[in-house]
C-alpha positions, 0 to 999 in steps of 0.5 A, spaced: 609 696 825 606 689 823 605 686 818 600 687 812 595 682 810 599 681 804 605 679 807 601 675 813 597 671 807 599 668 799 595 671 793 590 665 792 589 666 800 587 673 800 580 676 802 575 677 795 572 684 797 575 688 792 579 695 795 576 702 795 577 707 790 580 713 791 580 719 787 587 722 786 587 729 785 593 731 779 596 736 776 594 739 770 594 736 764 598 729 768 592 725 768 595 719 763 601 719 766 599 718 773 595 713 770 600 710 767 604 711 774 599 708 778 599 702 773 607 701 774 606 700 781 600 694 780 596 699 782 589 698 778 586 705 776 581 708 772 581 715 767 575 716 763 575 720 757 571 723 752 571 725 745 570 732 743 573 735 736 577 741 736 578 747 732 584 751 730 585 755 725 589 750 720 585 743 722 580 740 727 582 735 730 579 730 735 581 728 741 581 724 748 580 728 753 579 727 761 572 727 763 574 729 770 581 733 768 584 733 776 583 726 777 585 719 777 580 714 781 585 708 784 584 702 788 588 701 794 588 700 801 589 705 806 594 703 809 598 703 802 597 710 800 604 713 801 605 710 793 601 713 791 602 720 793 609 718 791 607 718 784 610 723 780 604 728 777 600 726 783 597 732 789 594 729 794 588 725 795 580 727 796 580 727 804 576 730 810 580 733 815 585 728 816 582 722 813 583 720 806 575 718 803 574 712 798 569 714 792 563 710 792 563 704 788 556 705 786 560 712 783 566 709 780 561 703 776 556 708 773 561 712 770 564 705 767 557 705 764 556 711 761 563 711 758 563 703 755 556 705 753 558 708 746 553 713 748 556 721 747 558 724 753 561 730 756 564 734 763 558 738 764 557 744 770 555 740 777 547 741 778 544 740 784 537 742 782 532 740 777 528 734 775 531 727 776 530 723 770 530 715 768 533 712 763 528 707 761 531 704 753 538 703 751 545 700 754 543 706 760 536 703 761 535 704 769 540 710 770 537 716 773 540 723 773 537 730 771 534 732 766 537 738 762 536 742 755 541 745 751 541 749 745 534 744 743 539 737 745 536 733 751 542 730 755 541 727 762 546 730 767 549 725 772 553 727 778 558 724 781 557 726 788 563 724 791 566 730 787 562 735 785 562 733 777 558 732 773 557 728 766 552 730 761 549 724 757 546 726 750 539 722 749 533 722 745 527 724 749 523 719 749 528 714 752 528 718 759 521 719 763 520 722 769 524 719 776 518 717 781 
């Protein structure tokens, strides 16, 4: 086996295509320390979270949870993938067949979005129907997702595809207006 294309050229020499995001498929309850493992190994990885409160029966309390529980998103090459898969909590990797499949990039950075966005958010069931809707004021303006209603509270519901999830965003009506 040859050399890599970091073993053949020093860091300032190395091409500036960001690699592709993968997503890891963990096991439960393993997202934070695979992430952390990944992180070890130099790898750059990213786990969104939310904010949800919790109720028993002596306390609430509010934690961070993932937003997608089974998965960690990472970049590397493909080539590199055997780190990963070495990582202690880590399955597999999302793939077709025999051949590992990177996450769009558009995906990974809508995500990044609307967790930075301060805006509150949720898993939500994955929704293929229903009406497209675009955000047209606020820190997500521009962002097109579904239009969904629950209990009288109007939330967009944007699908990430790539894995069948989908994150439901809280907004006011009349920051949404129908996708052309």
């Amino acid at each position: 086996m040859g050399l890599t294309e970091r073993e053949l050229c020093p860091k300032s020499e190395i091409p500036a295509f960001p690699l592709p995001w993968f997503a890891v498929v963990i096991k439960p309850q393993h997202e934070r320390a695979v992430q952390e493992g990944l992180q070890l190994k130099g790898m750059e990885s990213f786990l969104p979270t939310y904010l949800t409160t919790r109720r028993w029966s002596d306390r609430v309390k509010r934690l961070q949870l993932p937003l997608f529980p089974g998965y960690v998103f990472c970049r590397f090459e493909r080539s590199e993938r055997v780190p990963v898969l070495r990582t202690p909590g880590v399955r597999s990797i999302v793939s077709f067949g025999a051949e590992i499949v990177p996450v769009p990039e558009e995906e990974i950075d809508r995500i990044r979005l609307i967790v930075s966005s301060g805006a509150a958010v949720e898993p939500w069931p994955f929704l293929k129907i229903g009406q497209r809707v675009r955000v047209h004021t606020g820190a997500l303006a521009g962002m097109e997702g579904i239009l969904a209603e629950d209990r009288n509270v109007t939330r967009v519901v944007v699908s990430m595809e790539f894995l069948q999830r989908s994150v439901a965003v809280m907004l006011n009506r009349d920051q949404i207006q129908p996708a052309d």
